[in-house]
C-alpha positions, 0 to 999 in steps of 0.5 A, spaced: 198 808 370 204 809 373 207 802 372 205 803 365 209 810 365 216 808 368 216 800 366 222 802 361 228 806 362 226 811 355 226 818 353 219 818 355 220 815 362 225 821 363 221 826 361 217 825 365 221 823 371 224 830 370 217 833 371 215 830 377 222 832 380 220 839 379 213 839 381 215 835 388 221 840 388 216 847 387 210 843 392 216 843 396 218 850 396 211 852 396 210 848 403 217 851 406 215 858 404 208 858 406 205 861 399 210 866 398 214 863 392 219 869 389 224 869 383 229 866 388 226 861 389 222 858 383 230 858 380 232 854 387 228 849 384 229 849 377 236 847 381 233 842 385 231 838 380 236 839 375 240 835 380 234 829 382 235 827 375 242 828 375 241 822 380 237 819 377 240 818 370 246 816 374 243 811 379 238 808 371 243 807 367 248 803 372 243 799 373 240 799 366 246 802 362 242 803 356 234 805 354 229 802 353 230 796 358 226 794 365 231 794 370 232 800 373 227 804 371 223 804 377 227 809 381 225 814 376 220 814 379 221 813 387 226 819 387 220 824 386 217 820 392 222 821 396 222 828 394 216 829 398 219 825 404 224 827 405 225 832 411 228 838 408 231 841 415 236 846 414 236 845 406 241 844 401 248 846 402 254 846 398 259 841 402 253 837 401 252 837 394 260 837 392 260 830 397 253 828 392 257 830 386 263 826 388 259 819 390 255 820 383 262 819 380 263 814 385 257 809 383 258 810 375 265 806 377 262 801 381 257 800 375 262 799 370 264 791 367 272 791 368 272 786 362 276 788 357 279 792 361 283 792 369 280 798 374 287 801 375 284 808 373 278 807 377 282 805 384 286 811 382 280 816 382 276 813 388 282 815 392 282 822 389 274 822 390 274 819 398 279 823 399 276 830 397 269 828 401 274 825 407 277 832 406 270 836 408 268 831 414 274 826 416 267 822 418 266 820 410 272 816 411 268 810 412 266 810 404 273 808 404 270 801 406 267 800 399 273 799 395 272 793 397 267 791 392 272 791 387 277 787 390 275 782 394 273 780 386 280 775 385 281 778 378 282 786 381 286 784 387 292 786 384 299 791 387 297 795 382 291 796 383 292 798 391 298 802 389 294 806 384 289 807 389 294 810 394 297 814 390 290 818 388 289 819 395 295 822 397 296 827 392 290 829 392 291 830 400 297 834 398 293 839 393 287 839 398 292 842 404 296 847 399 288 850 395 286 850 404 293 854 405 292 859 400 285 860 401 283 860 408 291 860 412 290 853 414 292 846 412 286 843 413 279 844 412 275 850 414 268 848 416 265 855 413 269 855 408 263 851 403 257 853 407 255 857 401 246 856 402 243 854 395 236 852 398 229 856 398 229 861 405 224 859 409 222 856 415 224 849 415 220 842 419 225 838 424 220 833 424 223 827 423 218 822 424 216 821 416 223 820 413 225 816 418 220 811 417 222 812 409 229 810 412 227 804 415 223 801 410 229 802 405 234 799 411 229 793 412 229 792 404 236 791 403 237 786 409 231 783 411 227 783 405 232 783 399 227 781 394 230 775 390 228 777 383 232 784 384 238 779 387 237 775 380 237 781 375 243 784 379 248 778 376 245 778 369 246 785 368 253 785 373 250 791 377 251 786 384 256 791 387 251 797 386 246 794 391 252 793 396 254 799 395 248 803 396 247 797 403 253 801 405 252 809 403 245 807 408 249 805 413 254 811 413 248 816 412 244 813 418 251 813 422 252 821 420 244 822 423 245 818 429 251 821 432 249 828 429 255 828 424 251 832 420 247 836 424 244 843 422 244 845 415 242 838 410 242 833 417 238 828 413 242 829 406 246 823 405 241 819 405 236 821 401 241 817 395 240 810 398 234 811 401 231 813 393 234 807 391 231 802 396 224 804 396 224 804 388 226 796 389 221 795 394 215 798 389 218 794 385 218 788 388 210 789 389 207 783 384 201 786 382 200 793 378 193 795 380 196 795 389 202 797 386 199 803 382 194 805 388 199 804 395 204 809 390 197 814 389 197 813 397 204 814 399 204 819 394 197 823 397 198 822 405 206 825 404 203 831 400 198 831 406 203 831 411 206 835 409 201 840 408 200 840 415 208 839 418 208 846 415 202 849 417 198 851 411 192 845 413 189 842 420 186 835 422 
């Protein structure tokens, strides 16, 4: 069933993607309101699944980079999923939607060839992009680190390149703390100044116990487990920088959570992106369509039951 849906990247596949996306979005905010969905918070949800199949067009078509292939197209399917594991705690604010945004763009230009043409451009604006999520946490410098994707291919490391890079950051540090002046009377960054509430009110779980195991299987599928296929498929389609660089992202956002750098609104937020990634390879890893279509069928019920009871609204 489900393997037949999302074997291609192809309108159809999207379509219904985009509704899996709305109906977790919707389960979720019924979950989280107790029943008491209201205008504001149906239009919240459009909005959620606006932005899951945002991620998932970006994350497809790196991979995939056109319709109608088979690569790829399994996390239009995982990202639903993990929509349902996700630990909603705190919701979904503005920063963090803006660092998403920002790490969105990112991924497309670590997707692209450089074939016919060299990444000066790239570099430039992965300066300016790190630099504005550095901008709203100094710790998210650590996306710095990936830069190194591309450069440690001979043909990219180049003056140029790395002066590019350099410049991007430093005239968009200096447009930052001029836009921060003028707003808020400070050079730096104010932590309420983007702390703007875009999720449904209600009353939100802090039980960690399910998304951590989402995150532990996805951190064991892209070291231990990293199926050989998906390695083979990386280098025909030239998308090996996008597997190291989801590796590293997983890392970061683990990191945040350990140390509570993100605690409060959205703690979990930064690796909802990675950790949908590397589940959809998992699943894909999975041989045999029949186990593959029934432990999708049984993640799917057991994280709609848990969730049901995380939030009350059923007992065992």
């Amino acid at each position: 069933m489900f393997t037949n849906v999302f074997k291609r990247v192809s309108i159809e596949s999207l379509i219904a993607s985009f509704f899996l996306c709305f109906l977790s979005n919707a389960f979720v905010t019924y979950s989280v309101t107790e029943g008491n969905i209201n205008s504001q918070a149906i239009v919240k949800t459009i909005y959620m699944s606006l932005f899951s199949i945002s991620i998932i067009l970006t994350i497809a078509f790196s991979e995939s980079r056109r319709l109608n292939q088979s690569f790829g197209s399994i996390h239009l399917l995982s990202i639903p999923i993990c929509i349902l594991l996700f630990n909603h705690q705190g919701g979904f604010i503005l920063d963090k939607a803006i660092v998403l945004a920002v790490i969105l763009i990112a991924i497309t230009l670590f997707s692209k060839d450089y074939k016919t043409a060299p990444p000066t451009k790239a570099f430039f604006l992965l300066g300016v992009l790190y630099t504005i999520i550095s901008f709203i946490n100094s710790y998210y410098a650590l996306f710095f680190i990936t830069t190194i994707l591309i450069l440690k291919e001979a043909k990219h490391r180049s003056t140029k390149n790395i002066v590019a890079f350099f410049v991007g950051i430093i005239l968009t540090l200096q447009l930052l703390c001029l836009i921060s002046y003028l707003a808020t009377g400070s050079f730096f960054y104010n932590t309420n100044f983007l702390k703007t509430q875009v999720s449904v009110s209600g009353t939100y779980s802090s039980n960690d116990l399910v998304w951590s195991l989402t995150v532990l299987i996805a951190l064991l599928t892209a070291t231990i487990f990293r199926p050989s296929e998906y390695k083979r498929k990386t280098q025909r389609y030239n998308t090996q920088r996008i597997f190291s660089f989801m590796l590293i992202f997983l890392l970061i956002s683990i990191f945040c959570r350990y140390y509570k750098i993100s605690e409060g609104e959205g703690s979990w937020l930064e690796s909802f992106i990675p950790v949908a990634f590397f589940i959809g390879i998992a699943i894909d890893s999975i041989k045999d369509s029949q186990i593959k279509n029934t432990i999708i069928i049984v993640v799917i019920f057991s994280s709609i039951s848990l969730k049901l009871f995380d939030y009350g609204l059923i007992s065992f």
